[in-house]
Residue, then its C-alpha position, 0 to 999 in steps of 0.5 A: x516505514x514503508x516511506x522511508x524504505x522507498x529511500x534505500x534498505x535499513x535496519x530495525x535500528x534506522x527505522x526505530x530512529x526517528x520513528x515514535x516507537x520501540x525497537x521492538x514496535x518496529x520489528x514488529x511491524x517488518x514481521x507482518x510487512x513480511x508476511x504479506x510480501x510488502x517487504x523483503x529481508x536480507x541479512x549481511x552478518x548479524x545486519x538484517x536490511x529491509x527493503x521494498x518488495x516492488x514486484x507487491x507492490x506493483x500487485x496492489x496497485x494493479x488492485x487498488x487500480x482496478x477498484x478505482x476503475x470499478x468505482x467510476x464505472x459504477x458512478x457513472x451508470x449512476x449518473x446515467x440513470x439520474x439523466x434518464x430519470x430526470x428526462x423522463x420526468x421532463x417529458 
């Protein structure tokens, strides 16, 4: 969903065409995305039109970035340690 949303905003209906669920299915999914902010919501008449909310998404990448920069950090004590280890053993 949140694929064919970076394209342009849509419907449940433009969503639930070529996605293997209902309808219902879909909507479903929009409500728990709107909960946590991932997608926004307009409505024109009786059309509700979602789309991506960048200024989340933005927010998780910073996150998920931020674990990523965690991770090497920790490998790379890691390997500093292994080295320091193997040394002293060769001495």
């Amino acid at each position: 969903m949140l694929q064919r949303l970076r394209r342009r905003p849509m419907t449940v209906g433009e969503l639930a065409e070529k996605l293997p669920v209902t309808r219902p299915a879909v909507s479903q999914h929009l409500k728990i995305l709107k909960q946590a902010r991932l997608v926004g919501e307009r409505r024109e008449g009786t059309r509700h039109y979602f789309n991506l909310n960048a200024e989340t998404l933005l927010d998780l990448r910073t996150f998920v970035d931020s674990l990523w920069e965690d991770a090497v950090a920790s490998l790379a004590r890691y390997i500093a340690k292994q080295k320091r280890k193997r040394r002293h053993l060769d001495k």
